[in-house]
C-alpha positions as a Markdown table, in Angstrom:
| # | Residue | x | y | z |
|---|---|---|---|---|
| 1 | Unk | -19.3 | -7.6 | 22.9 |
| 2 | Unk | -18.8 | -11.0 | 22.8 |
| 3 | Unk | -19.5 | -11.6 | 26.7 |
| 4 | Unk | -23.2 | -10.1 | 25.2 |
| 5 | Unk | -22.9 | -13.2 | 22.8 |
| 6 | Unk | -22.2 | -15.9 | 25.0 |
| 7 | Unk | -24.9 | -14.7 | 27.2 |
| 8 | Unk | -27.4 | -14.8 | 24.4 |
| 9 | Unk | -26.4 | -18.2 | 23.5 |
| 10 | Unk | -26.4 | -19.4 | 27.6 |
| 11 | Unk | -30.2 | -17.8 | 28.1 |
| 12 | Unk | -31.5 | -18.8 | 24.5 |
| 13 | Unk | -29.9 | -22.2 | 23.1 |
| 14 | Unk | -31.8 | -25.4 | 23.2 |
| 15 | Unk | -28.8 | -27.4 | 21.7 |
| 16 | Unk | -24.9 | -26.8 | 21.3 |
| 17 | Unk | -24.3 | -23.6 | 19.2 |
| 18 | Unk | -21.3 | -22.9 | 17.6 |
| 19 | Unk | -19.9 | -19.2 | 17.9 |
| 20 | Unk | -16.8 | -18.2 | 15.8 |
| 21 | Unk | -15.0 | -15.0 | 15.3 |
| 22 | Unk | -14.6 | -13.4 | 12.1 |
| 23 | Unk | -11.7 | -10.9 | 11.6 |
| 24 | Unk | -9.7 | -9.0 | 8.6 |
| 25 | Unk | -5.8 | -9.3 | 9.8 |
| 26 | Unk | -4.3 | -6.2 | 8.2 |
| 27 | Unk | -5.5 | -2.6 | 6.8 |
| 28 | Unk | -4.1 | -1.0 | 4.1 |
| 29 | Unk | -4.9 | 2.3 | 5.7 |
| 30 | Unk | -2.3 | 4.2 | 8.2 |
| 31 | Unk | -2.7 | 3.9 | 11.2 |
| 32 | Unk | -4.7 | 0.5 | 10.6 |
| 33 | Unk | -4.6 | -3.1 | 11.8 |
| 34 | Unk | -1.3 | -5.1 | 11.4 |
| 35 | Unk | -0.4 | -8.3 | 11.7 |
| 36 | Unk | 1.6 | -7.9 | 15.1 |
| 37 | Unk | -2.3 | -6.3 | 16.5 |
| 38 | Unk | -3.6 | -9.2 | 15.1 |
| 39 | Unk | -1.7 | -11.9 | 16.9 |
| 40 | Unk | -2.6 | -9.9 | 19.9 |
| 41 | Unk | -6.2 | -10.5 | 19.1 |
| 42 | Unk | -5.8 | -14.1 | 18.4 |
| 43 | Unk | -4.4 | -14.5 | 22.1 |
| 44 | Unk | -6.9 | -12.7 | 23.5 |
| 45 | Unk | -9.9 | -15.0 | 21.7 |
| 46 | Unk | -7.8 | -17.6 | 22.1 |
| 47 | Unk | -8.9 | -17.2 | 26.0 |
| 48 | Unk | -12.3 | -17.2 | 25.2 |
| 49 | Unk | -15.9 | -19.5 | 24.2 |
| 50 | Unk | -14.8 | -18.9 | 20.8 |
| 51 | Unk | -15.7 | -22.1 | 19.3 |
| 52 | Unk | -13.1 | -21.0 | 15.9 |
| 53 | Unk | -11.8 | -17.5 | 14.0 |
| 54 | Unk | -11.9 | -17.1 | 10.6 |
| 55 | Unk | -9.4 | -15.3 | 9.1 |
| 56 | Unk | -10.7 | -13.0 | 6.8 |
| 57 | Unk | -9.0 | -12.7 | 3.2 |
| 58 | Unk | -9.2 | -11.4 | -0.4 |
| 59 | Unk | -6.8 | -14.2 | -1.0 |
| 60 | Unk | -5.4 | -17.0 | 1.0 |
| 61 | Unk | -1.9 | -16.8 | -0.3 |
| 62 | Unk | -1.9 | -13.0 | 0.7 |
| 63 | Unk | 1.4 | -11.7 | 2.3 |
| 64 | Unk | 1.1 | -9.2 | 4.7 |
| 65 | Unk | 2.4 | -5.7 | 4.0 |
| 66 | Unk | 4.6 | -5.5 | 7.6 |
| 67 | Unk | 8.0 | -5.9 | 7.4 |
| 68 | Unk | 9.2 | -8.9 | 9.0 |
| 69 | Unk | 6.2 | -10.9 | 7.9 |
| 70 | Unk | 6.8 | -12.1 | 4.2 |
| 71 | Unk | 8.1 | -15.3 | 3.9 |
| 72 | Unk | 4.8 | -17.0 | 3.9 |
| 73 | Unk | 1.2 | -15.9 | 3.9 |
| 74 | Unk | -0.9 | -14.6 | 6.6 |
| 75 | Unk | -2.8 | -17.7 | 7.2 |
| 76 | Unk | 0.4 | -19.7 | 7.3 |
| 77 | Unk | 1.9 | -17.0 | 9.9 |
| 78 | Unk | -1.7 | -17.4 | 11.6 |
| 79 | Unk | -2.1 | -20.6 | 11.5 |
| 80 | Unk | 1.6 | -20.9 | 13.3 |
| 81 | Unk | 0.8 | -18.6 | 15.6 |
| 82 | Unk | -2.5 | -20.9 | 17.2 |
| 83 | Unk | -0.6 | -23.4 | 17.5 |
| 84 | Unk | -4.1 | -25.8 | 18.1 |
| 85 | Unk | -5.4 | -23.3 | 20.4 |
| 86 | Unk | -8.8 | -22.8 | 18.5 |
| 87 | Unk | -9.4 | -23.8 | 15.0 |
| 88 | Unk | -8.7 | -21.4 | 11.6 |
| 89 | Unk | -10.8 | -20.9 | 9.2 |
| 90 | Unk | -8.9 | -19.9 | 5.9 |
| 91 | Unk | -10.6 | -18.0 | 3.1 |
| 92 | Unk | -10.1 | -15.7 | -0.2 |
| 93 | Unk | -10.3 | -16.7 | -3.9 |
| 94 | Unk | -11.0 | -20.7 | -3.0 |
| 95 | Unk | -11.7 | -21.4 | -7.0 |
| 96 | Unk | -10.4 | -24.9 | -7.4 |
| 97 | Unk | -9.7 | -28.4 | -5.6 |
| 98 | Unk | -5.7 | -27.1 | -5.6 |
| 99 | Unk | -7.3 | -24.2 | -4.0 |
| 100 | Unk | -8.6 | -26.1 | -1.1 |
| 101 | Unk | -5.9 | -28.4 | -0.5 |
| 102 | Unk | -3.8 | -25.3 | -0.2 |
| 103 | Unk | -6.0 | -23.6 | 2.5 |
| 104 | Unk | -6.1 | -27.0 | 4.5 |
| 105 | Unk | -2.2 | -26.7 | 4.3 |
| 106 | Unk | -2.6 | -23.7 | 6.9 |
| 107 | Unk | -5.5 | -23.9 | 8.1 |
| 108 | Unk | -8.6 | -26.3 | 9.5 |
| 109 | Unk | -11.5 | -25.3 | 7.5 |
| 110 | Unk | -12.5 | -23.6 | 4.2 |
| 111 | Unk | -14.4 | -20.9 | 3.6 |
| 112 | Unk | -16.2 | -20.4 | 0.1 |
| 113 | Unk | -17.8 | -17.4 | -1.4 |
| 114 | Unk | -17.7 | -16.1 | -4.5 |
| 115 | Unk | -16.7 | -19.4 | -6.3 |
| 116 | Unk | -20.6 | -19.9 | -5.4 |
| 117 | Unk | -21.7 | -17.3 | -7.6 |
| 118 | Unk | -19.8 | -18.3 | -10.6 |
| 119 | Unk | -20.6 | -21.5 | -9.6 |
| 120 | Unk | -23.6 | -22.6 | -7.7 |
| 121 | Unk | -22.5 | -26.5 | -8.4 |
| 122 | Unk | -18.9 | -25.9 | -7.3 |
| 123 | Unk | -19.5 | -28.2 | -3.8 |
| 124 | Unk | -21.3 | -30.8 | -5.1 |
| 125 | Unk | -18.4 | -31.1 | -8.0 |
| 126 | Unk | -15.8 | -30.9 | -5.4 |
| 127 | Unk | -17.4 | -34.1 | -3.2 |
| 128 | Unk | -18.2 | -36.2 | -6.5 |
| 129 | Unk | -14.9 | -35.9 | -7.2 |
| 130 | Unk | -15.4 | -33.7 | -10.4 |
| 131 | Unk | -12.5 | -30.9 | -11.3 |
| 132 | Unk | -14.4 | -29.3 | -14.6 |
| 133 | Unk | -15.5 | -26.1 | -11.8 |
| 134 | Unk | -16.2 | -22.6 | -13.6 |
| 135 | Unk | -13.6 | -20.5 | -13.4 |
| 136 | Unk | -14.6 | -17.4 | -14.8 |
| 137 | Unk | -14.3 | -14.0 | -13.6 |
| 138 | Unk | -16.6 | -13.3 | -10.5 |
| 139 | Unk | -17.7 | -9.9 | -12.1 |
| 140 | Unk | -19.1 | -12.1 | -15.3 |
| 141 | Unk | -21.5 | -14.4 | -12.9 |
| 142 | Unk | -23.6 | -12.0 | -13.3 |
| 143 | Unk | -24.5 | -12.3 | -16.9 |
| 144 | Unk | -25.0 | -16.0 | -16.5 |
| 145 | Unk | -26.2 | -16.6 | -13.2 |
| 146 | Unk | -29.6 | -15.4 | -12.3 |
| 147 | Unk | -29.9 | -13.6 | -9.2 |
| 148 | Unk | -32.6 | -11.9 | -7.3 |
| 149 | Unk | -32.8 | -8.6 | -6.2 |
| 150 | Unk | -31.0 | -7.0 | -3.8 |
| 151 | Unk | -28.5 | -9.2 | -4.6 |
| 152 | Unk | -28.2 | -8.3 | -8.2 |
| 153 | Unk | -27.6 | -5.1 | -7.3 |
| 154 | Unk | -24.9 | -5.3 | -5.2 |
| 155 | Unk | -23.1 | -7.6 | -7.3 |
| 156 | Unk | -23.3 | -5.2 | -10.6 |
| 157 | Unk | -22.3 | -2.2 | -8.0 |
| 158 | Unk | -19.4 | -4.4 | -6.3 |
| 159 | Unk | -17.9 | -6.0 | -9.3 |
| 160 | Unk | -18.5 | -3.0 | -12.3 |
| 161 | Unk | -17.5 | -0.2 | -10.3 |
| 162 | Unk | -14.2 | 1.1 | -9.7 |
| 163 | Unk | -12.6 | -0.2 | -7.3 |
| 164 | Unk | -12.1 | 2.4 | -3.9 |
| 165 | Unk | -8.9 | 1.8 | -2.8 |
């Protein structure tokens, strides 16, 4: 699949393009995806184009649920385990400048989300130096944030439904 990539980019590119890697490090499901598949994963893109992975979080302080694996979060255990050899992006509940300074502790980039829909300002608070970012709860954005449809929907079905898990 990604070979299918590269080629795409080497027959259709007119300037430098940037292809990362986007994974989720652990399922909650058995058998799923643990963190020991996962660094076997990271090796393997770590041999590749891959330009950068990004890790793929409900929260960046998340510890993983394998034994042997919870004495610092995944992206710290992730981030260790690169050692340099492609850069991380960290993600998952990024809300405040703390936040971000946390991430960048384990990690080389930042990835924002949902902060964006409580908060549409949030970056350009964040580069003028401002701190007073919304903080709310995601599922109330959509009361005060206008969005269009589909996107409306999906929020109001993601954030006011039960969760399935």
């Amino acid at each position: 699949m990604l070979q299918a990539v590269f080629d795409a980019v080497d027959e259709y590119a007119t300037r430098p393009f940037t292809v990362g890697y986007r994974f989720s490090p652990e399922e909650f499901t058995s058998p799923g995806i643990n963190l020991a598949d996962t660094f076997y994963l990271v090796d393997q893109l770590a041999e590749t184009r891959v330009d950068y992975l990004h890790v793929s979080l409900d929260t960046y302080d998340r510890v993983a649920t394998a034994d042997g694996y919870q004495e610092q979060s995944i992206l710290a255990y992730l981030h260790d385990y690169l050692k340099d050899r492609k850069p991380l992006v960290g993600v998952g509940g990024v809300r405040t400048r703390q936040d971000v300074d946390a991430v960048l502790a384990n990690a080389d980039l930042v990835a924002v989300g949902q902060q964006l829909l409580v908060d549409p300002t949030w970056v350009q608070k964040l580069t003028a130096g401002h701190d007073d970012m919304v903080t709310g709860e995601f599922a109330d954005a959509i009361q005060y944030t206008s969005f269009t449809r589909p996107l409306y929907d999906f929020l109001v079905a993601r954030y006011q439904s039960e969760p399935n898990i």
